[in-house]
Backbone bond lengths (Angstrom), bond angles and torsions (degrees), N, CA, C in turn:
res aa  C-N    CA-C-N  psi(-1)  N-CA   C-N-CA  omega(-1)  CA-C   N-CA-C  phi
1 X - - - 1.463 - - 1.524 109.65 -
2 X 1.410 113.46 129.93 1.482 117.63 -152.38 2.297 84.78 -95.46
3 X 1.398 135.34 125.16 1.086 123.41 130.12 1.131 145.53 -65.97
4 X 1.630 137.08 130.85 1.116 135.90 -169.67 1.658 106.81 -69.82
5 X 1.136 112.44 165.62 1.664 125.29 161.84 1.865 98.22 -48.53
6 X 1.493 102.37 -80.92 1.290 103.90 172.19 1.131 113.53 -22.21
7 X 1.691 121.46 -75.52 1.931 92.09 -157.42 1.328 128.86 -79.42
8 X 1.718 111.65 0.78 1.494 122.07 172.40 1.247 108.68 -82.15
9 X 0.952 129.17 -44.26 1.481 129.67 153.64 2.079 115.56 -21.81
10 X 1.560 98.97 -81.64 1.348 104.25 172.72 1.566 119.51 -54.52
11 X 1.555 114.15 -13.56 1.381 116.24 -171.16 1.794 100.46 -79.05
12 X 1.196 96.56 -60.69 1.375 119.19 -170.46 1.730 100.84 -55.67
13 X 0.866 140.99 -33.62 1.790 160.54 -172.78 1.605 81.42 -72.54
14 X 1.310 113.01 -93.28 1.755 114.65 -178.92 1.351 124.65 -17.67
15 X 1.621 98.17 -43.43 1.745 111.98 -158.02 2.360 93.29 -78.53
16 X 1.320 111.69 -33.69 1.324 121.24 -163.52 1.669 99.44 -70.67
17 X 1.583 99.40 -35.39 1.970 100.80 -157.76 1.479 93.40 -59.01
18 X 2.199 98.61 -62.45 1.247 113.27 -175.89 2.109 121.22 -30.36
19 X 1.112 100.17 -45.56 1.303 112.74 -177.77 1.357 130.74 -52.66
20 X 2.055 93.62 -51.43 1.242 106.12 -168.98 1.716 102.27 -89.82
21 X 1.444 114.25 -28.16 1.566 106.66 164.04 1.567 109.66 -41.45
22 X 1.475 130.28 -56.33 0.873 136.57 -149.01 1.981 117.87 -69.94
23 X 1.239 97.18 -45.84 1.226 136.30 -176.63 1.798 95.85 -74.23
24 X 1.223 127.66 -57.56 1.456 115.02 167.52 1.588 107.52 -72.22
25 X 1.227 146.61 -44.91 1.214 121.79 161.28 1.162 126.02 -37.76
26 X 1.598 125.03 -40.48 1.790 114.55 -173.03 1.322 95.26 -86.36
27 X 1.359 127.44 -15.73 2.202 118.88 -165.68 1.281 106.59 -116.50
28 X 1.333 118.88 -45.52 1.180 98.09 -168.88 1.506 90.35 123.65
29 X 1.902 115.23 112.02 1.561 101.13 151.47 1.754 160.76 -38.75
30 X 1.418 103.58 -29.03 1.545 107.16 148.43 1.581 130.49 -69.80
31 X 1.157 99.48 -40.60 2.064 108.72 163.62 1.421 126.12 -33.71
32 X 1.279 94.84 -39.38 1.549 109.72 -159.84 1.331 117.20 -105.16
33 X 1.218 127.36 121.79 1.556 132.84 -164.22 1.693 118.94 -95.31
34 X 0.800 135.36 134.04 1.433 131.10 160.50 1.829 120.50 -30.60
35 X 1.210 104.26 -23.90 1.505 115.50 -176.61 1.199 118.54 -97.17
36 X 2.043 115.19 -28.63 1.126 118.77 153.22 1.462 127.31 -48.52
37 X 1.680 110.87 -48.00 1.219 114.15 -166.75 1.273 111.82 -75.18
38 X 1.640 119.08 -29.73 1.622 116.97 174.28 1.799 100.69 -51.41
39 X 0.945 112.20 -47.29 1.647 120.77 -170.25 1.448 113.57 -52.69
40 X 1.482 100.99 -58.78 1.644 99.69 -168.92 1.694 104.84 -87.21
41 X 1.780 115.77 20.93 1.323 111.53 161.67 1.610 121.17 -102.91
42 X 1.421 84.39 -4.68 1.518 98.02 179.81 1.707 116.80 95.98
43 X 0.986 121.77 7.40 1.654 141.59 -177.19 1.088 107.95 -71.77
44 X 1.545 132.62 124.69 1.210 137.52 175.23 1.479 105.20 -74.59
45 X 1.248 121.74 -32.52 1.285 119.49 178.42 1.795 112.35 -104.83
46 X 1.643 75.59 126.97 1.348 94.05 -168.64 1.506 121.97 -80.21
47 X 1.351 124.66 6.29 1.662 143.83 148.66 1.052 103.70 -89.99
48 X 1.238 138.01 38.67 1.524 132.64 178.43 1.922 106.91 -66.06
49 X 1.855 91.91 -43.09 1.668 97.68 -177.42 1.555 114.79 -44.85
50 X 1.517 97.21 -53.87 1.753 115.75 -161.38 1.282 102.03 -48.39
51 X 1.819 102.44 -52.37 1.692 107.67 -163.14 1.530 103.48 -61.21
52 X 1.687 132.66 -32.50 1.323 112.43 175.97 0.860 119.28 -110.52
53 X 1.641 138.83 6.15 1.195 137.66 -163.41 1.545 111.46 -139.99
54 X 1.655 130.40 -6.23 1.130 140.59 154.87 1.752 88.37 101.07
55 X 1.542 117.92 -72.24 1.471 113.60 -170.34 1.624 99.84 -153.25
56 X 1.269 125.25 -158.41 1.789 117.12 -168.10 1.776 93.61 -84.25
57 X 1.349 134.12 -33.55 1.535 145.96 159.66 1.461 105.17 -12.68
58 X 1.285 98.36 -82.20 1.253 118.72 -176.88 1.737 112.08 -64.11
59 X 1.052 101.16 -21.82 2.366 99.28 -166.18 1.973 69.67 -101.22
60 X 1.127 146.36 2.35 1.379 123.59 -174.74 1.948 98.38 -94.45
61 X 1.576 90.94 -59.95 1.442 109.45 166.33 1.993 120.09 -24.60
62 X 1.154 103.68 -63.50 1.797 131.64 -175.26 1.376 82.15 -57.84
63 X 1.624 136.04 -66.57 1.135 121.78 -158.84 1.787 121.50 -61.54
64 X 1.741 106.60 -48.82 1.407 100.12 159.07 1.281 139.37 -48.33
65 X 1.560 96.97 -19.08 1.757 95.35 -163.82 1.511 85.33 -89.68
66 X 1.136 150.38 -28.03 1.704 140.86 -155.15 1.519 104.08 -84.14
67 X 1.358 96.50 -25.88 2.005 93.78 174.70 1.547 97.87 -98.26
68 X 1.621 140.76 -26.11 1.135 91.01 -155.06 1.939 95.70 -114.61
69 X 1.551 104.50 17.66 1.654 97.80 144.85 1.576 133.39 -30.60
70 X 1.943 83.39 -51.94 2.058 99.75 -152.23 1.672 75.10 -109.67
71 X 1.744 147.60 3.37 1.507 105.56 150.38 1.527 108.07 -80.70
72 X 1.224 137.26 -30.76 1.696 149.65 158.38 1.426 114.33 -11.85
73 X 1.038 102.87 -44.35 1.343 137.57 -168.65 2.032 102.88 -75.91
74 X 0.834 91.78 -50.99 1.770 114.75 -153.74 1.941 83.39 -82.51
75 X 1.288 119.72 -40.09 1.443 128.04 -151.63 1.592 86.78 -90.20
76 X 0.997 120.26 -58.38 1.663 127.77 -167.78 1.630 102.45 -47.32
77 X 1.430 114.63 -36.83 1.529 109.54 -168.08 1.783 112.21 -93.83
78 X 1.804 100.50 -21.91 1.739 109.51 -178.59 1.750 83.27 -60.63
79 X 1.585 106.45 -46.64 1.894 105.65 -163.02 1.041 117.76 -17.95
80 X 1.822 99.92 -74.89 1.680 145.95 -169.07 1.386 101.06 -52.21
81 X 1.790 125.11 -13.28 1.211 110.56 -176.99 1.526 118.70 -102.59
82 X 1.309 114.11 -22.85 1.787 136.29 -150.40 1.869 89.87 -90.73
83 X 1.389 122.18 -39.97 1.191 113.01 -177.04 1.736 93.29 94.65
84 X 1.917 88.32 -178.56 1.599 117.86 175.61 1.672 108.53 -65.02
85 X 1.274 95.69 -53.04 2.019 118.23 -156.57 1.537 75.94 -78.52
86 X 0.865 167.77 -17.22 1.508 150.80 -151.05 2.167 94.95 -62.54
87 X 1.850 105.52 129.77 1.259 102.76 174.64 1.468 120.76 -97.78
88 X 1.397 130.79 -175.57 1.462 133.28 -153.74 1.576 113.79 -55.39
89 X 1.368 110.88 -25.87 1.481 136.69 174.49 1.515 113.46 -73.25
90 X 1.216 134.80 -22.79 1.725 135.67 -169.79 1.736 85.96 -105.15
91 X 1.196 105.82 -52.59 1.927 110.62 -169.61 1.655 95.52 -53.10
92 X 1.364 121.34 -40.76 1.151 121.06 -158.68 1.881 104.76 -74.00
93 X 1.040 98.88 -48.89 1.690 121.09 173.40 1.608 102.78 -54.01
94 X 0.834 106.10 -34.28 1.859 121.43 -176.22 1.703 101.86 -54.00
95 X 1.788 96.43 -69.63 1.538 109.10 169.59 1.344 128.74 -49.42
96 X 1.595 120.36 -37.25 1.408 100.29 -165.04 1.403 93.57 -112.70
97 X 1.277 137.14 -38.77 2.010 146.72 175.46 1.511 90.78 -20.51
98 X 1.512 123.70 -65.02 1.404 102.22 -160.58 1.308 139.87 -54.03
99 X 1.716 91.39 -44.15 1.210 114.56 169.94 1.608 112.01 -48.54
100 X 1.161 138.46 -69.06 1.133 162.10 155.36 1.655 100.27 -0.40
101 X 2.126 103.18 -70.27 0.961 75.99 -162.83 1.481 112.52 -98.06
102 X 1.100 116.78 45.26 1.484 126.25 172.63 1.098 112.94 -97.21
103 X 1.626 113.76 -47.50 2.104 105.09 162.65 1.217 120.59 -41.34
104 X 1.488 113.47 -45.61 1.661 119.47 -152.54 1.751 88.86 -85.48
105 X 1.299 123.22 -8.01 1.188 99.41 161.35 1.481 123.08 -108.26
106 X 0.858 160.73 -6.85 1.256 151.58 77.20 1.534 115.63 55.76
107 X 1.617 114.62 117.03 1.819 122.19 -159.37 1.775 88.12 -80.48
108 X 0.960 104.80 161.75 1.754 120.34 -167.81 1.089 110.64 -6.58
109 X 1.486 113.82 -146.06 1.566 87.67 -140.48 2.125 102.78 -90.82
110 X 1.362 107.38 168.87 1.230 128.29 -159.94 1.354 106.09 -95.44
111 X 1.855 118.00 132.96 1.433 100.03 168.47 1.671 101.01 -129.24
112 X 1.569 108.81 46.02 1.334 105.20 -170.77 1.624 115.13 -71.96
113 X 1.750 97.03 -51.75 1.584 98.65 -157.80 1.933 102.57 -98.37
114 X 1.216 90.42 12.67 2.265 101.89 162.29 1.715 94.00 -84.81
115 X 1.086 115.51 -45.63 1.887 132.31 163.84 1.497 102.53 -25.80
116 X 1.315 106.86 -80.38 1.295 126.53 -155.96 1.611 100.29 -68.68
117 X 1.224 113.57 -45.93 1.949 124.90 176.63 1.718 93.32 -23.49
118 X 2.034 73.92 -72.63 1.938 81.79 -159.91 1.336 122.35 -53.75
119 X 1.723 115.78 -33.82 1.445 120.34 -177.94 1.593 123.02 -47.80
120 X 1.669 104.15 -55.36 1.185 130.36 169.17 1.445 106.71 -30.07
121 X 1.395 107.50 -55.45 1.709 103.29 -161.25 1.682 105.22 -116.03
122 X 1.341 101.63 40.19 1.648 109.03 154.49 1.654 107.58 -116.49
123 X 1.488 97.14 110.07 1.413 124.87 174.93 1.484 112.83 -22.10
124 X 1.479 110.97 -65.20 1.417 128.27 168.80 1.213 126.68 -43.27
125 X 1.240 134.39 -80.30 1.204 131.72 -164.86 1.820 110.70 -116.07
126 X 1.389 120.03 23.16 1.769 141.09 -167.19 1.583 88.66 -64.01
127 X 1.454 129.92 -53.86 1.308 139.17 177.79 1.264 114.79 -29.83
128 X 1.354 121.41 -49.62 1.929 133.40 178.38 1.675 112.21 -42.47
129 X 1.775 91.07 -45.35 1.712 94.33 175.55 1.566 120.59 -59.82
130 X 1.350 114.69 -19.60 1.356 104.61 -177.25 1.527 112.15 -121.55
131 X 1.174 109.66 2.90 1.548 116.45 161.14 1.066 130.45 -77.55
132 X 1.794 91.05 -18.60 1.792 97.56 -170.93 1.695 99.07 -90.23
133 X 1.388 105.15 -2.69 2.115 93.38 158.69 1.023 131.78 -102.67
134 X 1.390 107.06 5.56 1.582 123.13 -175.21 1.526 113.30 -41.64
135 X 1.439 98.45 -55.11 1.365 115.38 -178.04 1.438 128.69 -91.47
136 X 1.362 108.03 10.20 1.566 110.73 153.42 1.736 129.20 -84.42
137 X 1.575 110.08 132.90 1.359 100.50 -139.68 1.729 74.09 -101.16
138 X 1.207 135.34 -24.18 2.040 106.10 165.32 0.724 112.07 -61.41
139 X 1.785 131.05 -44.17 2.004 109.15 -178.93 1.149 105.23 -65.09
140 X 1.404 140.80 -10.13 1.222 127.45 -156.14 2.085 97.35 -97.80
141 X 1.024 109.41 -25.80 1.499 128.13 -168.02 1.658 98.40 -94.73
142 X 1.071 110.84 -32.61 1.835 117.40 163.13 1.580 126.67 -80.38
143 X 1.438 115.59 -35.16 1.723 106.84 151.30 0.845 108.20 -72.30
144 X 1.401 149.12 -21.43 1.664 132.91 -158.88 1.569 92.88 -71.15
145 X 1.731 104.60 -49.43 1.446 101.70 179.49 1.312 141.34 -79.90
146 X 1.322 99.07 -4.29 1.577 113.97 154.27 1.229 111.27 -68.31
147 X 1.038 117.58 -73.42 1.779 123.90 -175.50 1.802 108.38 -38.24
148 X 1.425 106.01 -37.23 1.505 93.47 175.82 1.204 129.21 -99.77
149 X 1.569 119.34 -2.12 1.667 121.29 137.19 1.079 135.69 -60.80
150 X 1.098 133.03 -22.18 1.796 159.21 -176.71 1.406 115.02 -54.17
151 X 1.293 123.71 113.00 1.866 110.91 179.83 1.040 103.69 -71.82
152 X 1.461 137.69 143.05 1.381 164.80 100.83 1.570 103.43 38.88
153 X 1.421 106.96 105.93 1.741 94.68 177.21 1.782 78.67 -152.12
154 X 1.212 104.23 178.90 1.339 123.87 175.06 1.565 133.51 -80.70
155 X 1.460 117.69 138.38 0.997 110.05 -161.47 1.126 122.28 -51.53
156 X 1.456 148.38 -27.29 1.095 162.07 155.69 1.300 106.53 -31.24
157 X 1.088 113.21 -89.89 2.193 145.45 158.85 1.749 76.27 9.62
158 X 1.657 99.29 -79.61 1.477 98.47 -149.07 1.616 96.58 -74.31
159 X 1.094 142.53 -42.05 1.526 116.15 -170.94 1.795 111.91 -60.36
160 X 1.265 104.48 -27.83 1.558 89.80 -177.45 1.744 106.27 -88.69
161 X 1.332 122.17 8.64 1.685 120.46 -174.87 1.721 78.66 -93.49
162 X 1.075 118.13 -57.07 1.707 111.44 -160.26 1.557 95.00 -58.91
163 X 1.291 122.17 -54.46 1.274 105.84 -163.21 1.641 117.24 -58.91
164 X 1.660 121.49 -33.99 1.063 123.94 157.23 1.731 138.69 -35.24
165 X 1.317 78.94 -43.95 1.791 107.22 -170.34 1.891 118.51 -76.49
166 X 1.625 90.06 -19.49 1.205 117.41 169.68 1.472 107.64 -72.21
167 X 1.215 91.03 -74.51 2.070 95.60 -179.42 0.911 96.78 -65.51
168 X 1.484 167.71 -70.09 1.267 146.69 -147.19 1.656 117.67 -61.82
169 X 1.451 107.83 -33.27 1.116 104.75 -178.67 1.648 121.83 -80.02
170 X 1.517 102.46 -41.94 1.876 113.20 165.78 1.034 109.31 -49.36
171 X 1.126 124.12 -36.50 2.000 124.39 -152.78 1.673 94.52 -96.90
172 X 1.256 104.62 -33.73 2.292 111.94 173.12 1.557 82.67 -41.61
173 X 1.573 94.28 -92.38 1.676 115.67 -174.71 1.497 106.88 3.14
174 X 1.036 87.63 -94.48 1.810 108.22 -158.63 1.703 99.10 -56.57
175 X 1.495 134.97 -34.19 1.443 107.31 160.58 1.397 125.33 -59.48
176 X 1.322 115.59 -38.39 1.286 118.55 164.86 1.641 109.59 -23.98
177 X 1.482 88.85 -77.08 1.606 114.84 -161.64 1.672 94.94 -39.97
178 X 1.497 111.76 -66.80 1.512 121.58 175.67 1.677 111.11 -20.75
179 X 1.190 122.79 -56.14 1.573 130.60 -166.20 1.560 105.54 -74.47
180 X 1.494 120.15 -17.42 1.120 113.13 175.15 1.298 117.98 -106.22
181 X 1.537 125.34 -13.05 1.302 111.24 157.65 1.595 133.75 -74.14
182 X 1.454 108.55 92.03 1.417 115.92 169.76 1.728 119.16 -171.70
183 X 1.201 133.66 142.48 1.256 138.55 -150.16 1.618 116.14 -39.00
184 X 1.682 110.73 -15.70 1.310 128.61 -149.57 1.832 109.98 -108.45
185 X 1.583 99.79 -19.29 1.256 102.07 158.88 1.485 126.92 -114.55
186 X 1.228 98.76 113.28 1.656 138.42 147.05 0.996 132.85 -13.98
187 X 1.061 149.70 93.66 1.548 150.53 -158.99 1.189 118.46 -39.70
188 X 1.704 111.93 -42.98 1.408 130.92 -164.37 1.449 91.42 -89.24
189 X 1.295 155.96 -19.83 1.196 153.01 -89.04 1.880 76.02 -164.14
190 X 1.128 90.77 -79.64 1.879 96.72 -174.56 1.701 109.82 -60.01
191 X 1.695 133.01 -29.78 1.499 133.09 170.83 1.406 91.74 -57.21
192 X 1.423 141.97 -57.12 1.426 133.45 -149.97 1.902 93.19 -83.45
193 X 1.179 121.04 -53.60 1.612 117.82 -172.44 1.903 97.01 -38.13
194 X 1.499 108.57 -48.10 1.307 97.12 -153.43 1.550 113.59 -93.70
195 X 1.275 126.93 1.42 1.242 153.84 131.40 2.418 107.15 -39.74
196 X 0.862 97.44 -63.36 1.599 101.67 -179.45 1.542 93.26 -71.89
197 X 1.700 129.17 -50.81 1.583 103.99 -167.01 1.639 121.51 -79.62
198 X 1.582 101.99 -5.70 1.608 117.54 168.48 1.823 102.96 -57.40
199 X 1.428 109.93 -64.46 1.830 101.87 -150.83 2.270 86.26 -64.37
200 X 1.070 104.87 -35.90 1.667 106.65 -171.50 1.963 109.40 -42.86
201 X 1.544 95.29 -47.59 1.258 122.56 -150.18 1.815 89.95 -78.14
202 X 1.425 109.66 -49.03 1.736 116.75 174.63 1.010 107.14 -75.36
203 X 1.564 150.89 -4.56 1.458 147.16 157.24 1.361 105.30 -82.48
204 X 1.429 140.39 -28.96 0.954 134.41 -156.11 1.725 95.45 -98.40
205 X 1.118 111.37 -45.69 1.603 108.99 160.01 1.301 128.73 -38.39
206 X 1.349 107.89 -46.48 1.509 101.48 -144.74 1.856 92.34 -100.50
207 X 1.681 112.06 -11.14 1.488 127.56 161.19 1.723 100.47 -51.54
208 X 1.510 104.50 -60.85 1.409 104.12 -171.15 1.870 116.74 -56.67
209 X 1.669 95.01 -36.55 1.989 86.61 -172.01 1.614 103.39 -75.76
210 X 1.594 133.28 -14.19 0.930 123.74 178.99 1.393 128.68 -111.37
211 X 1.225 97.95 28.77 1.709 105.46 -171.92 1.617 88.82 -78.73
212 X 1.577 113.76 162.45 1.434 126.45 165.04 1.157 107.22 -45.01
213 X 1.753 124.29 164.59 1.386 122.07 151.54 1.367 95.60 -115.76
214 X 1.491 107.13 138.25 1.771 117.11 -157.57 1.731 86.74 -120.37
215 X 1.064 146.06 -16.02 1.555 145.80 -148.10 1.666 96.82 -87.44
216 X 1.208 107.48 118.02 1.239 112.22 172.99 1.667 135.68 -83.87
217 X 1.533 90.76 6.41 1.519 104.96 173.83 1.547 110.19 -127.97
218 X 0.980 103.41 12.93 1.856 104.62 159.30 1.473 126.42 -115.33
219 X 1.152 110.70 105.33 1.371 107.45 -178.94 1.764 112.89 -125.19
């Protein structure tokens, strides 16, 4: 069977993302080199990144966008279900369910949201993770409706709840993810775990956006 240029091309592209997701989930995005990842993809050429991915920017970019096509996907239909009236608790479920259930579907084991952990909390380039949703128009149609269920607190209140709500929820994820990478969890075994740490993970959120604000110097 003769392969084209084309699909070794797209093969070899697949084989690099897979890798380098993987490889920054177990190290850590600064650890990990462009030359490593040609290596542990099996590439004789050791610019393999550059030639398809320009620099790690760009091979970081490619990697968000390949998962969060098919969570887009997953979010657009939770949307279509929650309605207008949906309260701070369904909007909230809106945000993190997809994600959720896009790991648990996911063929063995997952190194997306150990990915996202580390991205988040690299100083440098942490920004990519949240740029790369900028331009999705269901999350974008799902905060609007969060933001306008939300009681009235201060601007402060809310920049430091989001920023919280952020790390609490990436850093959930990826322990999750952690407990299921190993020979002993089961596909069927890990869909139901991450099903139970979803409703935990959206109670524990939506505890945090509605707790009192007790601070007597923020208003």
């Amino acid at each position: 069977m003769v392969v084209s240029k084309g699909n070794q091309s797209a093969t070899t592209r697949q084989l690099l993302l897979e890798t380098a997701e993987r490889l920054f989930a177990l190290h850590g995005i600064a650890a990990v080199s462009n030359r490593q990842i040609s290596r542990a993809a099996g590439q004789g050429n050791n610019y393999a990144v550059g030639h398809h991915f320009g620099d790690k920017v760009g091979l970081i970019r490619a990697i968000l966008e390949s998962h969060n096509s098919r969570i887009d996907e997953i979010r657009a239909r939770v949307l279509a279900e929650i309605g207008y009236i949906a309260g701070v608790r369904e909007w909230i479920d809106c945000l993190i369910r997809p994600e959720i259930e896009h790991l648990a579907a996911l063929d063995g084991p997952s190194y997306y949201a150990r990915f996202c952990a580390h991205l988040a909390a690299d100083p440098e380039i942490g920004y990519l993770l949240y740029d790369s949703v900028a331009v999705s128009q269901s999350l974008t149609e799902v905060l609007t409706g969060f933001y306008r269920v939300l009681p009235a607190m201060p601007k402060p209140v809310m920049d430091t709840r989001l920023t919280m709500s952020q790390h609490m929820v990436i850093h959930a994820m990826a322990d999750v993810e952690r407990t299921m990478d190993g020979p002993g969890a089961a596909q069927s075994v890990a869909a139901h775990s991450w099903s139970q740490h979803c409703d935990m993970i959206v109670d524990a959120t939506v505890g945090l956006w509605l707790a009192p604000n007790t601070s007597r110097d923020v208003r």
